[in-house]
VOPAGU-2260 file (C-alpha; in pm, 1 decimal, decimal comma):
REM VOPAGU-2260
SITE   aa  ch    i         X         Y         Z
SITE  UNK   A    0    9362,5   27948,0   13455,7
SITE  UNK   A    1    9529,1   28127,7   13146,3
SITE  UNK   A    2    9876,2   28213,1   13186,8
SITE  UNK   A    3    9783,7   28459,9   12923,9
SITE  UNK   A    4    9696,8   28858,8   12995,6
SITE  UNK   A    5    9439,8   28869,8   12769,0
SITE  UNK   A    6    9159,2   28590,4   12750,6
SITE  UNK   A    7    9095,0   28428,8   12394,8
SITE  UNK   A    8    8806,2   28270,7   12281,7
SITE  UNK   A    9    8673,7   28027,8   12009,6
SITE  UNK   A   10    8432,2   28181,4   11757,2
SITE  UNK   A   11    8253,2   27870,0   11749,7
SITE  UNK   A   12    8387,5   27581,1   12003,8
SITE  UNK   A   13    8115,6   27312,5   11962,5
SITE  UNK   A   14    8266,2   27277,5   11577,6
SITE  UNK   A   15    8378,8   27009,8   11429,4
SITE  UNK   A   16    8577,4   27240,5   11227,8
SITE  UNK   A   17    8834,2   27472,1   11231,1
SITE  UNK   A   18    8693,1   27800,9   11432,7
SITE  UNK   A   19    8810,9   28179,4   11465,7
SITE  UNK   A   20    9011,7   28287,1   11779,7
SITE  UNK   A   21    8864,9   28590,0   11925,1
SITE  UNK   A   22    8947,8   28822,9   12238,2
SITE  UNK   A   23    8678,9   28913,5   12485,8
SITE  UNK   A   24    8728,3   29154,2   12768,4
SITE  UNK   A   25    8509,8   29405,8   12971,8
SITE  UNK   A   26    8672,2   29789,9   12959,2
SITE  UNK   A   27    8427,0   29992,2   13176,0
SITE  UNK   A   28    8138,4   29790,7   13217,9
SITE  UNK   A   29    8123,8   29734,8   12833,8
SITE  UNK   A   30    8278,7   29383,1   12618,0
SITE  UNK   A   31    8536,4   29466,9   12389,0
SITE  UNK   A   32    8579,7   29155,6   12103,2
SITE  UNK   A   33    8918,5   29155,8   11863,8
SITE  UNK   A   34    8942,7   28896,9   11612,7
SITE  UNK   A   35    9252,8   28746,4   11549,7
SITE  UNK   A   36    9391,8   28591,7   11227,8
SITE  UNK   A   37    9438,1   28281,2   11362,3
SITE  UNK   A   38    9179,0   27934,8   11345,6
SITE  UNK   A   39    9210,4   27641,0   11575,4
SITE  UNK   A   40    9009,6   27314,5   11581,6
SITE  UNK   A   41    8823,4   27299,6   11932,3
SITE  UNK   A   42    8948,2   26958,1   11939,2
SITE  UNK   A   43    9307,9   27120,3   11992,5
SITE  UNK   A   44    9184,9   27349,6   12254,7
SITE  UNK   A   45    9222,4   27349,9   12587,5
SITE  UNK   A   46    8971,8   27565,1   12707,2
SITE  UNK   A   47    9033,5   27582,8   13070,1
SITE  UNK   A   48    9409,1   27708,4   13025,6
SITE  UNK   A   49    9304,0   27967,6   12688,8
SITE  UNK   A   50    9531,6   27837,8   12472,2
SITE  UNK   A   51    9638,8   27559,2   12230,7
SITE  UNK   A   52    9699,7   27201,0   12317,3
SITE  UNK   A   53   10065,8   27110,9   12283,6
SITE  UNK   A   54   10059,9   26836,3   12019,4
SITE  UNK   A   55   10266,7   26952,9   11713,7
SITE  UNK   A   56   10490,6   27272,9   11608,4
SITE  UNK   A   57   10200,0   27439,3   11490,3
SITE  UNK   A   58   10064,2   27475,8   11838,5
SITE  UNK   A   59   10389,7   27605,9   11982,0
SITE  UNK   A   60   10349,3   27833,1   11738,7
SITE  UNK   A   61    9982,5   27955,2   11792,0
SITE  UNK   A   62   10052,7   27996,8   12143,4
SITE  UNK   A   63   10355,9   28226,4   12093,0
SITE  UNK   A   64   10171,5   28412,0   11891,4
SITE  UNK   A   65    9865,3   28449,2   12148,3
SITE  UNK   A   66   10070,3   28484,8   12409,6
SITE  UNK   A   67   10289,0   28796,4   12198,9
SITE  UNK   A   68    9889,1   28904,0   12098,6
SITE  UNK   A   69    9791,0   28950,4   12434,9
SITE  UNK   A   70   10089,3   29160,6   12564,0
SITE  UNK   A   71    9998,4   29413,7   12260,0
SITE  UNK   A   72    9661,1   29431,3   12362,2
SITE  UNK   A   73    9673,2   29440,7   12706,4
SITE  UNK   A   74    9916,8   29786,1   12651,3
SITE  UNK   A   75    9656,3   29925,0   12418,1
SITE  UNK   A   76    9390,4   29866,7   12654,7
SITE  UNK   A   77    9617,2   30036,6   12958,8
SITE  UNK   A   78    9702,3   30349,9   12718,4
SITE  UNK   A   79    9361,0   30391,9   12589,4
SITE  UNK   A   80    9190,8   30400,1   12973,4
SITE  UNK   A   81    9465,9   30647,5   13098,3
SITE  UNK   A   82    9398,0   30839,0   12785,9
SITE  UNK   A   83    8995,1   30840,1   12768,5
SITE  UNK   A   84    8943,2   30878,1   13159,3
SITE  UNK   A   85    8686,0   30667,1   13216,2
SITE  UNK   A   86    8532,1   30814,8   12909,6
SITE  UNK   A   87    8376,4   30547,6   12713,1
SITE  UNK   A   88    8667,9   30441,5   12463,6
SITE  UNK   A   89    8649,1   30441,5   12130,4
SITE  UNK   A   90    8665,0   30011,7   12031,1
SITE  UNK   A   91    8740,6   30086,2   11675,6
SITE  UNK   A   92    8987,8   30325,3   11720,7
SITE  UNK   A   93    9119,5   30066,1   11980,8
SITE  UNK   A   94    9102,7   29815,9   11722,5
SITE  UNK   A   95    9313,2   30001,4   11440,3
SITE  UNK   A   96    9583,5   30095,8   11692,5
SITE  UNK   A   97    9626,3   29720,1   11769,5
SITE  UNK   A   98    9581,7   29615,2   11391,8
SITE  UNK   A   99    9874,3   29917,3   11304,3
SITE  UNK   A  100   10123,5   29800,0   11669,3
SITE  UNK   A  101   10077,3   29419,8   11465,6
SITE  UNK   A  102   10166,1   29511,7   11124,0
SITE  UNK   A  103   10448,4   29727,6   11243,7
SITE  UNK   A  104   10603,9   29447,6   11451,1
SITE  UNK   A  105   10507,5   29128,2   11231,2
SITE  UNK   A  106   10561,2   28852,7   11483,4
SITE  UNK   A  107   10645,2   28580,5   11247,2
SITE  UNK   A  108   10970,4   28840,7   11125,6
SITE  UNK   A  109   11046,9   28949,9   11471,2
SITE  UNK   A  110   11308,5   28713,7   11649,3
SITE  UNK   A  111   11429,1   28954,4   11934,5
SITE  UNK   A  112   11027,1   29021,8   12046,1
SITE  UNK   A  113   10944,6   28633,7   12028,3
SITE  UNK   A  114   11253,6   28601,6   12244,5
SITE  UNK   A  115   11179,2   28790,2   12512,4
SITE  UNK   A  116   10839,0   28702,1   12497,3
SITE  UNK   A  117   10937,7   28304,8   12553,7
SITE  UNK   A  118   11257,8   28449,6   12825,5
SITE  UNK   A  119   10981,3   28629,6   13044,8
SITE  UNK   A  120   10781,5   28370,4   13046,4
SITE  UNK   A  121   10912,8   28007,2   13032,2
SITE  UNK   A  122   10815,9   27870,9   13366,7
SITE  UNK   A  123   10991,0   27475,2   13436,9
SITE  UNK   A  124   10698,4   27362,9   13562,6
SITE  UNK   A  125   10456,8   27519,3   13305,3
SITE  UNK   A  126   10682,1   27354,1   13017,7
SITE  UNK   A  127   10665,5   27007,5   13232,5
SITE  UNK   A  128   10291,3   27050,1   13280,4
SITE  UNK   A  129   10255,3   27075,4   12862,3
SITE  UNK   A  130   10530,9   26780,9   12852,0
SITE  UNK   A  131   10375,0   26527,4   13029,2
SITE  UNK   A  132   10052,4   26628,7   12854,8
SITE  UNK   A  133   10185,7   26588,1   12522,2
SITE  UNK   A  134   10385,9   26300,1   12562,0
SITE  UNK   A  135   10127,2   26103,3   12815,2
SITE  UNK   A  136    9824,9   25890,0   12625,3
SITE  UNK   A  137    9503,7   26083,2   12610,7
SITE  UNK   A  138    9131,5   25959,4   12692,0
SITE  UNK   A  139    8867,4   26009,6   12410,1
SITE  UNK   A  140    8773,1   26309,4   12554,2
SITE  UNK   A  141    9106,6   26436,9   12551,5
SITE  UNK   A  142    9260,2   26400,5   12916,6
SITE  UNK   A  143    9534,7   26225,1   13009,2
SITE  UNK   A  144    9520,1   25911,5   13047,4
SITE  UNK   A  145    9646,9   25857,2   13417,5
SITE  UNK   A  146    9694,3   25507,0   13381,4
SITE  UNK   A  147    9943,2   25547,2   13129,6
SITE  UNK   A  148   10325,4   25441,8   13214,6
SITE  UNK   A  149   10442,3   25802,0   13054,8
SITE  UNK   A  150   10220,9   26018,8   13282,3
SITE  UNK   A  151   10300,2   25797,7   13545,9
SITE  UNK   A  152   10659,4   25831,8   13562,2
SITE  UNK   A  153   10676,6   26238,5   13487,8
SITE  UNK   A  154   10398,8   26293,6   13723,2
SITE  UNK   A  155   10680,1   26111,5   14057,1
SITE  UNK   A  156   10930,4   26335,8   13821,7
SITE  UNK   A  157   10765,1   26691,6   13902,0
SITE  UNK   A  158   10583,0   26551,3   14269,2
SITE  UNK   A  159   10985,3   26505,4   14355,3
SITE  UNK   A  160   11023,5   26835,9   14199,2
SITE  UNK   A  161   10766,8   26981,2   14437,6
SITE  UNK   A  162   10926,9   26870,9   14707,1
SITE  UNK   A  163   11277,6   26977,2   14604,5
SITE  UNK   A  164   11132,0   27350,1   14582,4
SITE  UNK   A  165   11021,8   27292,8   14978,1
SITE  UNK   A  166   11350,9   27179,0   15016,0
SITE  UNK   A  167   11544,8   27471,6   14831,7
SITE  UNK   A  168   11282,1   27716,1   14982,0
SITE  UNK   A  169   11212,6   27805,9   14617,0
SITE  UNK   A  170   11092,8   27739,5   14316,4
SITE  UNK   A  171   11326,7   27562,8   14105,7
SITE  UNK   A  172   11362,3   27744,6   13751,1
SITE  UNK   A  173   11548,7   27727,2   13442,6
SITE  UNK   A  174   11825,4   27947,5   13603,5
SITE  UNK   A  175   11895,9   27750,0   13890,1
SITE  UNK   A  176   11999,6   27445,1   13596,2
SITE  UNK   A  177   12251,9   27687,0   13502,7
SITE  UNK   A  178   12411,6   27648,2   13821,4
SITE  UNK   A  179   12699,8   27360,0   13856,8
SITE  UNK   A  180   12597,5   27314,7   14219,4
SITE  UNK   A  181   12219,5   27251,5   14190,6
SITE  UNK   A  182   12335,3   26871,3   14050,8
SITE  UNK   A  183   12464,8   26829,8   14424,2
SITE  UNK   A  184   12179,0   27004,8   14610,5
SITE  UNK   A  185   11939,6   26734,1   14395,0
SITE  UNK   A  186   12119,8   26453,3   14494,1
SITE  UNK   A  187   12173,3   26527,6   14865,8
SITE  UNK   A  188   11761,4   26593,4   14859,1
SITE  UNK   A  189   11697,8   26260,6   14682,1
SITE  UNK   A  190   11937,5   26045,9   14888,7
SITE  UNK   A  191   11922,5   26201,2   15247,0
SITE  UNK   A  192   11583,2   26381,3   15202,4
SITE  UNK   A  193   11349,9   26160,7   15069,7
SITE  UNK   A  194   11543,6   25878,4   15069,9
SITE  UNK   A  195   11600,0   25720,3   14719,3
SITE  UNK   A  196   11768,4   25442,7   14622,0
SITE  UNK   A  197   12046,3   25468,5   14358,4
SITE  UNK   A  198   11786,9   25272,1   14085,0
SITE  UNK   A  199   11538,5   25539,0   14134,1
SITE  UNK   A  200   11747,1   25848,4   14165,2
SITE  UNK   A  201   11954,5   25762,9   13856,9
SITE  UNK   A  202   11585,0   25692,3   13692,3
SITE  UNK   A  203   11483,0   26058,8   13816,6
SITE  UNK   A  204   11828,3   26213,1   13650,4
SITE  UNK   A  205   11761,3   26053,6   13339,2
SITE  UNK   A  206   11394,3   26122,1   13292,7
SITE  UNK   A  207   11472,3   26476,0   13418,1
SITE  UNK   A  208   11746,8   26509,6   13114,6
SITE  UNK   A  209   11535,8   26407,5   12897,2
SITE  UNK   A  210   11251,3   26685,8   12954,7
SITE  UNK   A  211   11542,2   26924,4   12992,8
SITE  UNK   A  212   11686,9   26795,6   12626,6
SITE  UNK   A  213   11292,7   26833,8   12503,2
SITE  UNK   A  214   11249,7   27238,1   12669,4
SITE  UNK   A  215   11615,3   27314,5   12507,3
SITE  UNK   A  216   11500,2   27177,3   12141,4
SITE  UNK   A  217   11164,0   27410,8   12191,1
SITE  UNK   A  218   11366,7   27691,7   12279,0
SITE  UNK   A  219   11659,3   27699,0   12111,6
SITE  UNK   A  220   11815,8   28046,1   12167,0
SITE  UNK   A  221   11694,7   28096,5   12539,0
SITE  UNK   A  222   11803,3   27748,3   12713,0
SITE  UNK   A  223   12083,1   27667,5   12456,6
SITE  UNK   A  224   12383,1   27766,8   12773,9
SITE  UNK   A  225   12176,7   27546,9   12982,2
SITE  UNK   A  226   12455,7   27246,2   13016,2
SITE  UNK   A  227   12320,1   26922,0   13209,9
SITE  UNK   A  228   12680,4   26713,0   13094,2
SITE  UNK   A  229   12800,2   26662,9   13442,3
SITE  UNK   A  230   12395,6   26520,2   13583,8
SITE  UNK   A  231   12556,3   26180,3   13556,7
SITE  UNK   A  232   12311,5   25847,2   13655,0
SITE  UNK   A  233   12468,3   25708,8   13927,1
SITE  UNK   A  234   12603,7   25400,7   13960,6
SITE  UNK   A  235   12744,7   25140,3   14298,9
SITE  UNK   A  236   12944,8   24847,8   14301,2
SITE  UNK   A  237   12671,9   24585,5   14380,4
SITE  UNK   A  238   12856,6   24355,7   14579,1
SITE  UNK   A  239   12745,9   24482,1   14920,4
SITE  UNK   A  240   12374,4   24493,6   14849,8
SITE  UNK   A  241   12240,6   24209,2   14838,9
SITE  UNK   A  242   12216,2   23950,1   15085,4
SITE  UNK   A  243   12424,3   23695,5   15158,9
SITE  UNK   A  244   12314,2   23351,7   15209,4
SITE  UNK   A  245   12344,7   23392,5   15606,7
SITE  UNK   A  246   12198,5   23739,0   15594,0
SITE  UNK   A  247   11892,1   23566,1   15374,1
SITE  UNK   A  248   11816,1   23288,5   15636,2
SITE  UNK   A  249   11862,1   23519,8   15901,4
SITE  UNK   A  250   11573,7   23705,4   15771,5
SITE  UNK   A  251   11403,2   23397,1   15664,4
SITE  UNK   A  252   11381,6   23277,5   16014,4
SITE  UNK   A  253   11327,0   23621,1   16204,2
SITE  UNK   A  254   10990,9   23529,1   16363,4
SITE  UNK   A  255   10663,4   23792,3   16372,4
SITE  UNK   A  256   10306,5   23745,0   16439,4
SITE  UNK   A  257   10181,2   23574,6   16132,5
SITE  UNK   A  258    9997,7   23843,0   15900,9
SITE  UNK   A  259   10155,7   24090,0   16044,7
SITE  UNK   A  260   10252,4   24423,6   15842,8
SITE  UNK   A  261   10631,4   24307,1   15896,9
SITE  UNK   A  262   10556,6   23955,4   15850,2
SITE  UNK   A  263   10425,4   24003,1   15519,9
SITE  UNK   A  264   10676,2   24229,6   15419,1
SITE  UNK   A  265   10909,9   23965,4   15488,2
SITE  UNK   A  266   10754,5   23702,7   15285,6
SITE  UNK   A  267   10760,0   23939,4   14956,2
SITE  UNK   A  268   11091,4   24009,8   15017,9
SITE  UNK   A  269   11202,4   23682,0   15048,2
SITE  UNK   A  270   10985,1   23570,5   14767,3
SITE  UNK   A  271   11156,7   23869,8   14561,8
SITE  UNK   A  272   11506,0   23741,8   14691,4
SITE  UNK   A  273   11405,3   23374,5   14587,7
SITE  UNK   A  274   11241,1   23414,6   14232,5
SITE  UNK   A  275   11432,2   23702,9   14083,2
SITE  UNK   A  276   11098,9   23886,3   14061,2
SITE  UNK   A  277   11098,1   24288,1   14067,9
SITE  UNK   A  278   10869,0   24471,2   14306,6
SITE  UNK   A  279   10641,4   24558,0   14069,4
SITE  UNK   A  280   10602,5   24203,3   13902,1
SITE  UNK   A  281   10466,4   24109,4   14245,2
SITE  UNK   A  282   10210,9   24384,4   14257,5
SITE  UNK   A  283   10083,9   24191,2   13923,0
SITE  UNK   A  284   10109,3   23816,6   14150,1
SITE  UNK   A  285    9781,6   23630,4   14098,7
SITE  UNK   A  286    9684,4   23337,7   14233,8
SITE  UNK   A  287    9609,1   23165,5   13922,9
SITE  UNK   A  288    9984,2   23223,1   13791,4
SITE  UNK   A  289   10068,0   22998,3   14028,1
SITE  UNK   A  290   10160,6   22620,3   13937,0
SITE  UNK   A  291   10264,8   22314,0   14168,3
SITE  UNK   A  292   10645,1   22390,0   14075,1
SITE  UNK   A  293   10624,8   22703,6   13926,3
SITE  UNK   A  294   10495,5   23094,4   13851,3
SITE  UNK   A  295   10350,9   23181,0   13499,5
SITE  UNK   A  296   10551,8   23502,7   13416,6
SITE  UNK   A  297   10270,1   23621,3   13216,6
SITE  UNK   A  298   10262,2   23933,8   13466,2
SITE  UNK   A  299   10575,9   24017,1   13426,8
SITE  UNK   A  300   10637,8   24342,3   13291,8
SITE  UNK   A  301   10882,6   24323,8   13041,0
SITE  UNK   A  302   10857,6   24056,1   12717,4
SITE  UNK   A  303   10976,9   23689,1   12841,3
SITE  UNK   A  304   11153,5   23460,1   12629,2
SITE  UNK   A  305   11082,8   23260,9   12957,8
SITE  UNK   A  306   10727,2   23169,4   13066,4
SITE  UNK   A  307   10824,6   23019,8   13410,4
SITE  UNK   A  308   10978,7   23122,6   13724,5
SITE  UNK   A  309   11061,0   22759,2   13935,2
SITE  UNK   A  310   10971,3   22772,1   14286,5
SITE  UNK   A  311   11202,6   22630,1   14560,3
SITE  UNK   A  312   11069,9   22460,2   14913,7
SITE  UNK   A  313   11102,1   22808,3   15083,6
SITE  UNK   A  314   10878,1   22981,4   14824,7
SITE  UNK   A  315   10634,6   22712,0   14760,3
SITE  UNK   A  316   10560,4   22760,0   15147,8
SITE  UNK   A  317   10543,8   23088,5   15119,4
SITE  UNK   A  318   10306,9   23065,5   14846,7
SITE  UNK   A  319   10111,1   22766,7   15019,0
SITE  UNK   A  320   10112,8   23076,6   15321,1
SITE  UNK   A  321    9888,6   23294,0   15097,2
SITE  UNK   A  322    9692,9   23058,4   14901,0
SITE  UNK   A  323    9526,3   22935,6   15202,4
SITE  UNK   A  324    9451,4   23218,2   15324,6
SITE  UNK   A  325    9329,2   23341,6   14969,0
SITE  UNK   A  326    9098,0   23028,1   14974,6
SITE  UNK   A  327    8979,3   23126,0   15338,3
SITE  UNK   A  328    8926,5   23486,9   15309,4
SITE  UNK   A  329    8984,6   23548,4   14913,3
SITE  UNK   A  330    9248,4   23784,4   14989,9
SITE  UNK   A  331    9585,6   23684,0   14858,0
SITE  UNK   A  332    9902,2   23923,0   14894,0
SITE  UNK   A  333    9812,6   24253,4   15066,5
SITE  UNK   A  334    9950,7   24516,7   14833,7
SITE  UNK   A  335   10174,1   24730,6   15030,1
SITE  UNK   A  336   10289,5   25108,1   14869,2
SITE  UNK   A  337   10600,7   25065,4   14775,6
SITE  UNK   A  338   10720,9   25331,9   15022,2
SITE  UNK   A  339   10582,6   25177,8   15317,7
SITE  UNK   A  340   10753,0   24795,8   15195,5
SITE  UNK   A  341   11092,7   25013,3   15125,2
SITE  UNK   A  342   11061,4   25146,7   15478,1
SITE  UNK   A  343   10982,2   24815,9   15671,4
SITE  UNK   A  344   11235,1   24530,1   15483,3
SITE  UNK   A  345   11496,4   24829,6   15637,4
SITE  UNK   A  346   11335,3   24758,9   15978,6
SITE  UNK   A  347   11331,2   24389,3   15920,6
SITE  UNK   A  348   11659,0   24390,7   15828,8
SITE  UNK   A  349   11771,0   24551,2   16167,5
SITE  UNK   A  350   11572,3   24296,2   16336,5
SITE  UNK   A  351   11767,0   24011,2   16175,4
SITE  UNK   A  352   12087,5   24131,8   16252,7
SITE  UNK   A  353   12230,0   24308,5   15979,7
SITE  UNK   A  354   12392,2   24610,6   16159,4
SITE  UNK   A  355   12714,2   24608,1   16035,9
SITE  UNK   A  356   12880,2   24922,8   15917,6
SITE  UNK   A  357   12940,4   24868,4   15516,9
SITE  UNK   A  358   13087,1   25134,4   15281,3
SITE  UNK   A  359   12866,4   25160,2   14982,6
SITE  UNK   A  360   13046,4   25363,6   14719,3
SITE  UNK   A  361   12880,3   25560,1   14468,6
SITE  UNK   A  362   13007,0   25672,6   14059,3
SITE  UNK   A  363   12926,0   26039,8   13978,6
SITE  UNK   A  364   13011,1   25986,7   13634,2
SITE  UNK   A  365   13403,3   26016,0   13705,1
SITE  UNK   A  366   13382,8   26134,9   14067,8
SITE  UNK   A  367   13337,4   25848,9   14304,3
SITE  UNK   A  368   13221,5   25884,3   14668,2
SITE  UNK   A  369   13208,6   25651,4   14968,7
SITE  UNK   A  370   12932,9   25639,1   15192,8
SITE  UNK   A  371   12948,5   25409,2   15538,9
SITE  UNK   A  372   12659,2   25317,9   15761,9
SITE  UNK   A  373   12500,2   25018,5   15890,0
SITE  UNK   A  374   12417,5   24726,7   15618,9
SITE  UNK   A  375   11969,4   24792,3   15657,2
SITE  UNK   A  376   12034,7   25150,4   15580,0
SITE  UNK   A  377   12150,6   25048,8   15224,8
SITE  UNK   A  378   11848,1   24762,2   15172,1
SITE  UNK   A  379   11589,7   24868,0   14937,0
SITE  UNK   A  380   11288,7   24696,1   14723,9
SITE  UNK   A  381   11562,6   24625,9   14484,0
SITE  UNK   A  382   11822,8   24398,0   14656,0
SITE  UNK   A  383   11553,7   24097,4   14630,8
SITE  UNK   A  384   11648,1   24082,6   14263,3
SITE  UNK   A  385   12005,0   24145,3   14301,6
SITE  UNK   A  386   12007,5   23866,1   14562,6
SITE  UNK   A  387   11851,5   23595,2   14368,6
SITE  UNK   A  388   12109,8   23721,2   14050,1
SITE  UNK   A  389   12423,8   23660,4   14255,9
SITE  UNK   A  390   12362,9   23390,9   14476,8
SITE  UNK   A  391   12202,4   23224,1   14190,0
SITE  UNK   A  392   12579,0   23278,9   13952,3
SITE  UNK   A  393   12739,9   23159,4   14333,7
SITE  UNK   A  394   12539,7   22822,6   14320,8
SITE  UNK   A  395   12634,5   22743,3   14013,9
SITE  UNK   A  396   12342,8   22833,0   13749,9
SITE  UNK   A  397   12432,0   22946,4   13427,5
SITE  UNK   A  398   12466,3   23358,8   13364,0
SITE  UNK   A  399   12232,4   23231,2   13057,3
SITE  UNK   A  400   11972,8   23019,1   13306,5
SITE  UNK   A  401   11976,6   23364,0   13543,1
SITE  UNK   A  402   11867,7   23560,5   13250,8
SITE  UNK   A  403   11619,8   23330,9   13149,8
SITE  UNK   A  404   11466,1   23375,8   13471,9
SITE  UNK   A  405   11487,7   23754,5   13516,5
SITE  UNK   A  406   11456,9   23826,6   13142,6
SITE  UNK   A  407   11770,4   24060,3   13140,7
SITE  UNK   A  408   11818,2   24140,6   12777,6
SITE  UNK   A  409   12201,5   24045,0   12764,8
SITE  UNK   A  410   12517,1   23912,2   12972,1
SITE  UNK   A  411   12659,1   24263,5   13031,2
SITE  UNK   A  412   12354,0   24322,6   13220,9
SITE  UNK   A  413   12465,9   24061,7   13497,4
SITE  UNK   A  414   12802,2   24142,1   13478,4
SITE  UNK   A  415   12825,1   24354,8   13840,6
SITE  UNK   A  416   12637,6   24093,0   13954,8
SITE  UNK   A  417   12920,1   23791,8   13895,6
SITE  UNK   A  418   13153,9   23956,6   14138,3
SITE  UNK   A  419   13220,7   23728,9   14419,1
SITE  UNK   A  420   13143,7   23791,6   14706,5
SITE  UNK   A  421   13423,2   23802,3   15009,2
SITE  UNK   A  422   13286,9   23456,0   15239,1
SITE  UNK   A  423   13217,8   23311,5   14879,7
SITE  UNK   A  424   13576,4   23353,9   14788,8
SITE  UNK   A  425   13664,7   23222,2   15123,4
SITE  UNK   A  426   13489,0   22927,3   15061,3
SITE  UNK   A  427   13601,2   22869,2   14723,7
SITE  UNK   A  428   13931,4   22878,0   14829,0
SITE  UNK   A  429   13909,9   22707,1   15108,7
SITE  UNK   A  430   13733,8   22396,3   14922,0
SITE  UNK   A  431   14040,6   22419,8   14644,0
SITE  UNK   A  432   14333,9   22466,0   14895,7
SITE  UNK   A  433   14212,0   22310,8   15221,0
């Protein structure tokens, strides 16, 4: 539906041309047309919402413009029904009032009407809606393209923001960014509500800045005191979230019924924990990536410098697991939602053991805050990778043979990583000293 008072029209919207925009609307019983000044190829219509597609400034532009066009008319219309009766009303007369309230208040000169026009009606979610349709890759016919990366990741942005509203009990607005505490309320809801890892609710804060940044460049005057500064991405000291090399076998040796939800959960994650892969490069896993002694990375989603990821005797039977039963049944890994595998390696974790109370602290920019609970509470799709990274650097490979593997783009990257770990120093020592 139009978030417009008055429905517009295209003159002609089957052209291949530009085409007049018109008004249509019944006033007692009878059609009433207005044509405006402005032309728009159908192309760059969207006809189910009445208005232009967002794809340069010019569109902006035109749909101010409607949208201060409609409010005129739709005040005519109102005075000219109280005024007539129910009388039939006059449509020229209608149309010179409108054509004399336009020149009188020419919208292109008129800053303090196309401000309050844009204040009364910039809704968050209508701005992210035109967003994610701008930025997102479009389908010949024009849709989005919902296979595209873009649309992807801003659609999880506003289904998050859905949810945060149910949270709230309201619907989040500009106004509530202007408050220094709603930075707090979203990061209690994406930690203790639904659950997020750090990774992915420092990915939400800076995906959510960035479509904030975008709404504050289109509207310069109304959302300029809007001040996101202190919506840090948060950071954690990494060296208590990944496994250790006795946490890892525990898990590797936890037995369940083979084919099981939890016992394939297990295998990914110990694949992931093994290889250096990410979840999602596993999603990709084919069988014919796989070599005698190692995986093609062609699946991988980032550029590889690297085409190979070795396999070790633990992976190669996990592997040898699945390719079996791929040549049995022709099913190889089950994909499992990320949610659900995020859920259950926590559960397998508690199964193998790993109950101990940690503290886990967290970087708010400059604020830093502690959080303690039991080690499986803190697992998450991503501690796969950061286990293979720093037991890797604690056995000895290269920083520069990890990143080969992983395809990090520099040392820094791997620098939280290198920390070592408390029974690593232990043993170090030990073996020096002892």
């Amino acid at each position: 539906m139009s978030s417009l008072e008055i429905p517009f029209y295209l003159k002609d919207p089957k052209s291949n041309h530009e085409t007049k925009i018109y008004i249509k609307k019944s006033i007692n019983s009878k059609q009433f047309k207005y044509y405006t000044t402005e032309s728009v190829n159908p192309d760059n219509w969207n006809f189910q919402k009445q208005k232009a597609k967002l794809i340069d400034s010019e569109s902006y532009r035109l749909n101010d413009y409607l949208l201060y066009l409609s409010k005129i008319v739709s005040s005519k219309i109102k005075i000219f029904k109280r005024l007539y009766k129910g009388d039939e009303i006059d449509f020229d007369l209608l149309r010179k009032h409108i054509d004399i309230e336009i020149e009188d208040n020419p919208y292109q000169k008129d800053e303090e009407i196309k401000a309050e026009i844009k204040n009364s009606k910039i809704s968050l979610f209508s701005e992210l809606d035109d967003f994610i349709y701008l930025k997102s890759k479009k389908t010949k016919d024009g849709k989005i393209d919902k296979t595209d990366p873009y649309y992807k990741k801003y659609n999880n942005v506003r289904n998050k923001l859905i949810k945060f509203n149910k949270h709230i009990g309201e619907t989040l607005t500009f106004d509530h960014l202007r408050k220094f505490e709603m930075y707090d309320l979203m990061m209690d809801f994406l930690y203790y509500e639904i659950e997020n890892s750090t990774n992915t609710a420092g990915r939400f804060i800076g995906f959510f800045k960035t479509f904030v940044k975008f709404c504050k460049s289109k509207y310069v005057k109304e959302l300029s005191d809007i001040d996101l500064s202190h919506w840090k991405k948060v950071t954690e000291e990494a060296d208590v979230i990944f496994f250790d090399e006795e946490q890892l076998a525990s898990i590797e040796n936890f037995q369940y019924p083979e084919f099981s939800a939890k016992d394939m959960c297990r295998d990914v994650l110990v694949l992931l924990c093994h290889t250096g892969m990410r979840y999602s490069d596993y999603e990709n896993l084919k069988p014919f990536h796989i070599k005698k002694t190692h995986i093609i990375k062609s699946f991988i989603k980032t550029k590889s410098k690297n085409n190979l990821i070795p396999l070790d005797g633990v992976t190669r039977r996990i592997i040898d697991k699945y390719l079996k039963r791929y040549r049995e049944t022709g099913i190889f890994f089950h994909k499992i939602a990320l949610k659900n595998f995020s859920e259950l390696i926590k559960v397998i974790s508690k199964d193998a053991g790993l109950v101990d109370d940690i503290s886990l602290v967290r970087n708010y920019g400059k604020v830093r805050k502690e959080f303690v609970g039991p080690f499986y509470s803190f697992v998450s799709s991503h501690i796969g990778r950061r286990t293979f990274i720093t037991l890797s650097l604690h056995r000895g490979m290269s920083i520069y043979e990890v990143m080969d593997i992983t395809d990090h783009a520099d040392a820094k990257s791997l620098k939280p990583y290198a920390k070592v770990s408390d029974k690593a120093l232990i043993r170090s020592h030990k073996n020096a000293w002892d």
